[in-house]
C-alpha positions as CSV (number, residue, x, y, z in Angstrom):
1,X,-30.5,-19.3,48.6
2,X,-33.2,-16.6,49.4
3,X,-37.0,-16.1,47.8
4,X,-37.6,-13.6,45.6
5,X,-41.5,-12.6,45.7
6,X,-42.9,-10.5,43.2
7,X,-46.1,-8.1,44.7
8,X,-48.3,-7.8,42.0
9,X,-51.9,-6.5,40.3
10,X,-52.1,-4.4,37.5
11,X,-55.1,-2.6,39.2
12,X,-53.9,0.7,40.9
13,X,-55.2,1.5,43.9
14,X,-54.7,-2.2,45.4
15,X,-52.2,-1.2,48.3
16,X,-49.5,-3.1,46.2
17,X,-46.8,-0.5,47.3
18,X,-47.8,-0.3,51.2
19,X,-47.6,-4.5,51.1
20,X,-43.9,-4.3,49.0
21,X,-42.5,-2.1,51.3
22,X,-44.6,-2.7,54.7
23,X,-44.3,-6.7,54.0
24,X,-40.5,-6.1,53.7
25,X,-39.8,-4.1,56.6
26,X,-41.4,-6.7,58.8
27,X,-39.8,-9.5,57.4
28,X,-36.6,-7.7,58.3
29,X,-37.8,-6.6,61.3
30,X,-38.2,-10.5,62.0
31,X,-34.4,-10.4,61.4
32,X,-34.4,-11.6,58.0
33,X,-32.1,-10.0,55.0
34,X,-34.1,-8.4,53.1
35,X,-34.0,-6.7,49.4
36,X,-36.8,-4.0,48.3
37,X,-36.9,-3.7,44.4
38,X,-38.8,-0.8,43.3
39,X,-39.9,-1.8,39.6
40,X,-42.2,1.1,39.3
41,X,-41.0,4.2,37.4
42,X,-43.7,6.8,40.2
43,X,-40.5,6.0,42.6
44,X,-43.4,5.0,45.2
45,X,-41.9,2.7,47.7
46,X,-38.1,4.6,47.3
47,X,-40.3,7.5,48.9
48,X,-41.4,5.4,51.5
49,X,-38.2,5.6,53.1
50,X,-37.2,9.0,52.8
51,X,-35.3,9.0,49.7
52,X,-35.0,11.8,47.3
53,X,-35.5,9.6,43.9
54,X,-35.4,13.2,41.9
55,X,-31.6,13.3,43.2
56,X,-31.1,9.9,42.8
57,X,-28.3,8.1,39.8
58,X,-27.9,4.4,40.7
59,X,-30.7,3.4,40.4
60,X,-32.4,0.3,39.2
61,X,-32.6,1.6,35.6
62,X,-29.2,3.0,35.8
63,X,-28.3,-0.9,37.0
64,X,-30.3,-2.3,33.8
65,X,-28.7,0.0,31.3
66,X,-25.1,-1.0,32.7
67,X,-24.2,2.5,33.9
68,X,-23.5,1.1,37.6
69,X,-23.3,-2.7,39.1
70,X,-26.2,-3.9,40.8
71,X,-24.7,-3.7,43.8
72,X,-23.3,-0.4,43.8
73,X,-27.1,0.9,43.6
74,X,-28.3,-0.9,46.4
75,X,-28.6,1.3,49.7
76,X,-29.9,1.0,52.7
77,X,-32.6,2.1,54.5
78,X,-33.6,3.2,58.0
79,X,-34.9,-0.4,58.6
80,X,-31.7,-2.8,59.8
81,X,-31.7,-5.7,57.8
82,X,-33.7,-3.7,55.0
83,X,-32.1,-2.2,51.9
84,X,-33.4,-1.3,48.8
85,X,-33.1,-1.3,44.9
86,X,-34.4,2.3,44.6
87,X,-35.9,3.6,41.3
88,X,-37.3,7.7,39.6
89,X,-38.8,8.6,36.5
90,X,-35.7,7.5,34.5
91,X,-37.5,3.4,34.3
92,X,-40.3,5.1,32.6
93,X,-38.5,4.2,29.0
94,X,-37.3,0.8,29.7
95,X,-40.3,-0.8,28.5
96,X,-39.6,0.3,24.7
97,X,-35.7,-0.1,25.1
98,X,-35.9,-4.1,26.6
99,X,-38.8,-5.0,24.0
100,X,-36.2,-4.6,21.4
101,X,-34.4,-7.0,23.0
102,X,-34.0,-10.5,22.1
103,X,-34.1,-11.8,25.5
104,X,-36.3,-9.0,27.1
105,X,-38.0,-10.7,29.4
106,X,-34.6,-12.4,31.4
107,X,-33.3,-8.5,32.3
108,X,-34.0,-8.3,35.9
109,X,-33.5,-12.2,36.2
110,X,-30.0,-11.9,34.9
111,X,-29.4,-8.3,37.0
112,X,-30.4,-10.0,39.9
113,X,-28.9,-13.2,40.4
114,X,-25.3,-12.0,41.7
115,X,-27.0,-11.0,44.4
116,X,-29.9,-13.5,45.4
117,X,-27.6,-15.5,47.7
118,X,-27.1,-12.7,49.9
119,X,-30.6,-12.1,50.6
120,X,-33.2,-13.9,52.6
121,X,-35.5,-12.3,50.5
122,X,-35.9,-10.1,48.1
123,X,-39.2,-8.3,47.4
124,X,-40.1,-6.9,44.0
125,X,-42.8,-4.5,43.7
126,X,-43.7,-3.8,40.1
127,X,-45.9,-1.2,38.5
128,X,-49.6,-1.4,38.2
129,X,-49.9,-2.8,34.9
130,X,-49.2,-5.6,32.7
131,X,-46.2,-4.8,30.5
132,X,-42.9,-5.8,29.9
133,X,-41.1,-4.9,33.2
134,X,-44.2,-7.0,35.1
135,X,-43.3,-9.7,32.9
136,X,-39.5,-9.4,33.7
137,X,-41.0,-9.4,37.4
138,X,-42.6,-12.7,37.1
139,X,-39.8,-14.3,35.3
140,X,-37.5,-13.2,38.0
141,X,-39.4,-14.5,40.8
142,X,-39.8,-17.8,42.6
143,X,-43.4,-16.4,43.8
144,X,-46.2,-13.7,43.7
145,X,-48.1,-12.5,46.2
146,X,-52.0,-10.4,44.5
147,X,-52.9,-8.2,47.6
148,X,-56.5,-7.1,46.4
149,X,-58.5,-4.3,47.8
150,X,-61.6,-5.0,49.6
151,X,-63.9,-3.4,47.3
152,X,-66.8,-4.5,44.9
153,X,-64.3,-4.0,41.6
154,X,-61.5,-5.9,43.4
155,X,-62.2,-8.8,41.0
156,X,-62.2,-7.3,37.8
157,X,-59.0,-7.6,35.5
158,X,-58.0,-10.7,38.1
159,X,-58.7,-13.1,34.9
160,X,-56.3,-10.5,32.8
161,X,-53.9,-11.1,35.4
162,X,-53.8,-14.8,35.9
163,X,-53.7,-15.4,32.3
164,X,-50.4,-13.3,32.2
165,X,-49.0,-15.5,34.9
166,X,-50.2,-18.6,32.9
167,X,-49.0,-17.5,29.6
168,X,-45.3,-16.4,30.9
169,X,-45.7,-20.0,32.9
170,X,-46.5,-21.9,29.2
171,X,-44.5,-19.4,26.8
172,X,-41.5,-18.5,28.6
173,X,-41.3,-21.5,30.6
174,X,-40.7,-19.7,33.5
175,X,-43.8,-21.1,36.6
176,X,-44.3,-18.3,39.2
177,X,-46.5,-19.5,41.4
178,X,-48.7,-17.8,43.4
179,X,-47.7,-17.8,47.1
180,X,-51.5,-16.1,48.1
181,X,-53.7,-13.5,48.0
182,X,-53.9,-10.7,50.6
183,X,-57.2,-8.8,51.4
184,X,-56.3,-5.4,51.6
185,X,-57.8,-1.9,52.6
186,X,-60.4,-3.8,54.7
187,X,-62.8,-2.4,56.9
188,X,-64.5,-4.2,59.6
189,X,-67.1,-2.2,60.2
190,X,-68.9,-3.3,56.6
191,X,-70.1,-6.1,55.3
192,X,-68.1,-5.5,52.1
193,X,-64.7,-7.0,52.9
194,X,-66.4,-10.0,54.0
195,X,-68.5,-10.2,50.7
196,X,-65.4,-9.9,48.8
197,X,-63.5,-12.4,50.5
198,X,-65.9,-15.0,49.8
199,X,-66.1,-14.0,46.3
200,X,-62.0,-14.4,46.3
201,X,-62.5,-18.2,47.8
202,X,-65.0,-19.0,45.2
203,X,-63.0,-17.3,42.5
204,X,-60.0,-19.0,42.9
205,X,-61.3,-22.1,45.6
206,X,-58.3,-24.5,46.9
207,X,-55.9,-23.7,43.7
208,X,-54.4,-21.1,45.6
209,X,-53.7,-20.0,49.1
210,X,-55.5,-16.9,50.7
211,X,-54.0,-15.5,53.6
212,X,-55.4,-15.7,56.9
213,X,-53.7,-12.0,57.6
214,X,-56.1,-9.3,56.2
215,X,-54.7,-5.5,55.8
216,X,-57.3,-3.4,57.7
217,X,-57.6,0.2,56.4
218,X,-55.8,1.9,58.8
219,X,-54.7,5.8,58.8
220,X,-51.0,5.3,60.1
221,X,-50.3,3.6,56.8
222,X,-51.7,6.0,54.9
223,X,-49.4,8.5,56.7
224,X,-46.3,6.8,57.1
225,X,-44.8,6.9,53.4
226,X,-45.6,10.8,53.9
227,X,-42.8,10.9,57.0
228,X,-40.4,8.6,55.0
229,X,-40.9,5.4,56.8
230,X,-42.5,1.9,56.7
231,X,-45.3,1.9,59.4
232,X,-43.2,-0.2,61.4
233,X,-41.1,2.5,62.2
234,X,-43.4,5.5,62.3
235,X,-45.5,3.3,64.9
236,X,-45.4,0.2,65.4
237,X,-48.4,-0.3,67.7
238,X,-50.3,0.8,64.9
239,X,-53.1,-1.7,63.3
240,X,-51.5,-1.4,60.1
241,X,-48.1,-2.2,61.9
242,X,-49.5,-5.2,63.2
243,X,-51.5,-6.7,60.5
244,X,-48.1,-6.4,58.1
245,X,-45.9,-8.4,60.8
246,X,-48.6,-10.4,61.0
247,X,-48.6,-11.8,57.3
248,X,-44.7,-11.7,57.6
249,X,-44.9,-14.4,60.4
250,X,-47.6,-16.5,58.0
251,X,-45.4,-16.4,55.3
252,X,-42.6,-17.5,57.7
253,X,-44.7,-20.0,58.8
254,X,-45.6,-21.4,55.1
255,X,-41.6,-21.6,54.6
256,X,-41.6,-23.9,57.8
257,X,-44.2,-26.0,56.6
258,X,-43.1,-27.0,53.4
259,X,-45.2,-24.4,52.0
């Protein structure tokens, strides 16, 4: 039975996309299966591979609201191994229609468990904010992984967002715990992204795991999504590249160790 990992922060700006669909691609790369959810109604990381969401049908949505099977939407993309759960504008209601819902928060749970056996992983990137499709995402996963920009705000709202994942933990009795925290958007050159990574091990000290693999800021990831492809496959010696297959092999590595 595969992992699902949820990437989340309700901060925008965070480079919670670039890690869904970056982290993904490399972990397929590294021959696993891999499954791409896009839980965000921008469409984000379906653009990332060249897909036209505007012309899209199955989609995730369409897959929650019954119109297609679960599989049927799933397509995949110009990474082997990689496929994706794409999503458009049409998500941007489910919030109100699922809160009416008895069971809200067990929707993507229950869409996604005929086909969790099939992949290694499957990586769920949600939208930048703490509502009821986040909390479906937290109640589907096994694990989260908080990629947090390397800037002086980077902390703020991280109480909002633990407290989330500890009330969904108590209330719907549903633990996701968190696998680590990625530094993200780093810059070497300052002193900043070393500032804030020691505020991150005092803010959160040996509860969780912070990895070792930190996300330099790096212009081929910035252009990649704009050419339709993870930065893998627009180029792969590329920093950005590099760092992302980087954390794919430490997470690989946690599996191995028990972790």
């Amino acid at each position: 039975m595969g992992e699902t990992i949820a990437i989340i922060n309700q901060k925008g700006g965070c480079g919670k996309t670039t890690t869904a669909v970056n982290l993904a691609a490399s972990l397929a790369t590294l021959s696993k299966s891999v499954l791409l959810v896009d839980m965000d109604p921008q469409g984000n990381a379906t653009t990332s591979f060249g897909i036209n969401k505007q012309e899209l049908k199955n989609t995730v949505y369409a897959a929650i609201s019954g119109q297609v099977s679960v599989k049927k939407a799933i397509i995949p993309t110009i990474v082997e191994n990689l496929f994706i759960l794409p999503s458009n504008i049409s998500l941007s209601g489910v919030e109100v229609e699922l809160s009416k819902l008895d069971n809200y928060h067990l929707v993507l749970k229950e869409l996604l468990s005929p086909i969790v056996d099939i992949f290694d992983y499957i990586i769920i990137d949600l939208p930048p904010s703490l509502g009821v499709i986040t909390i479906n995402g937290l109640v589907a996963s096994d694990s989260l992984i908080i990629p947090i920009q390397a800037e002086y705000f980077a902390l703020e709202g991280l109480a909002d967002l633990t407290n989330t994942i500890n009330l969904v933990e108590e209330r719907l009795r549903s633990p996701s715990p968190i696998k680590g925290i990625v530094l993200t958007l780093y810059d070497s050159r300052t002193r900043l992204g070393k500032e804030v990574y020691s505020e991150l091990k005092k803010y959160f000290g040996d509860k969780e795991n912070i990895f070792k693999t930190v996300i330099s800021r790096n212009i081929r990831l910035a252009e990649a999504p704009s050419y339709g492809m993870p930065c893998i496959a627009y180029d792969e010696e590329s920093r950005g590249a590099r760092s992302y297959l980087k954390l794919a092999k430490e997470i690989l590595s946690l599996e191995s160790d028990g972790g």
